[in-house]
C-alpha positions in Angstrom: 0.0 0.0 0.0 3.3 2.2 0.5 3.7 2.3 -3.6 1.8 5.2 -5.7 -1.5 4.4 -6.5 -0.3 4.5 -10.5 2.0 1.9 -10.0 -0.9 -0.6 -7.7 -3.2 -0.5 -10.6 -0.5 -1.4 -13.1 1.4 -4.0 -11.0 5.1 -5.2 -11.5 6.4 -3.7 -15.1 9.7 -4.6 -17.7 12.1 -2.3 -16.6 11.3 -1.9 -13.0 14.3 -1.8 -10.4 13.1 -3.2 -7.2 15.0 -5.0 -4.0 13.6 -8.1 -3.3 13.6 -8.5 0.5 12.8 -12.3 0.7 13.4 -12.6 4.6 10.0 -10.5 4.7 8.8 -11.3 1.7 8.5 -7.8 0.2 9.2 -6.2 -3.5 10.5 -2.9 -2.1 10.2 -1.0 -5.9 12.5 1.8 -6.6 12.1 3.4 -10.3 11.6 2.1 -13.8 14.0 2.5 -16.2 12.0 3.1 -19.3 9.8 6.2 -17.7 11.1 9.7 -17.1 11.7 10.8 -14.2 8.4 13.1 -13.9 6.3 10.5 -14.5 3.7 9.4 -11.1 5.2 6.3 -10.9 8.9 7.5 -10.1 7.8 9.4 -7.2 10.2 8.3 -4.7 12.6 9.4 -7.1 15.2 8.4 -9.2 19.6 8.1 -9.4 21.0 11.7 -9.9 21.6 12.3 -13.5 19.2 9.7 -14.4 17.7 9.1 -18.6 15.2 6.9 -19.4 16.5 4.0 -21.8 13.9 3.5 -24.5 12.9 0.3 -26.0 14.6 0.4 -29.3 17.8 1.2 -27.5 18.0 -2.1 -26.2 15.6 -4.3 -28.6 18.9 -5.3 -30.4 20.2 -7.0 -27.3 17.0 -9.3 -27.5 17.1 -12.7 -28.8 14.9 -15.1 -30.0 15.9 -18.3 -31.2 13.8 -21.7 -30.4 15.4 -24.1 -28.0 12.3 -26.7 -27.1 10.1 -27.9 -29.6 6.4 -28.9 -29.3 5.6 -30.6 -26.5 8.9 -30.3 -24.8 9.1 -29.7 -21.0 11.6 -28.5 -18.9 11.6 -30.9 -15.5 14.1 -30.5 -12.0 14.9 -32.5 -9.5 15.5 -29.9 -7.1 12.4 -27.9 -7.8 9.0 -28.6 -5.3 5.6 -27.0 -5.2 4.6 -25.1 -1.7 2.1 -23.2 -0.2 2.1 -20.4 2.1 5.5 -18.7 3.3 8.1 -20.8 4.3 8.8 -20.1 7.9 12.4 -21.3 8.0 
């Protein structure tokens, strides 16, 4: 409920910089990358000097390439399903 209303409606975004405190369970958000720095969501402000990166700066970084074909799966051994918040 701490986070601007702007970002609550539009949840968890590409370009967001966040700390994850897991020992609480919290997404503490920061900024987002792709907005300026006058925009609502970036209201607890953002690193001195800071410029937005825009989407065609980094869509040639992005790959695509197919590496599992139809009905492929990817499986773990050290991966479980839980509920709730582990305690430990």
């Amino acid at each position: 409920m701490r986070l601007p209303v702007e970002y609550r409606q539009t949840g968890v975004s590409i370009g967001d910089v966040c700390i994850i405190d897991i020992a609480h369970g919290r997404f503490d958000f920061l900024f987002n990358i792709f907005l300026d720095s006058g925009h609502p969501i970036q209201r607890g402000g953002v690193p001195e000097g800071f410029c937005p990166l825009r989407p065609t700066q980094v869509e040639s970084d992005i790959e695509e390439s197919i590496i599992y074909g139809a009905n492929s799966y990817l499986a773990s051994s050290t991966l479980c399903k839980t509920s709730g918040v582990n305690s430990s």
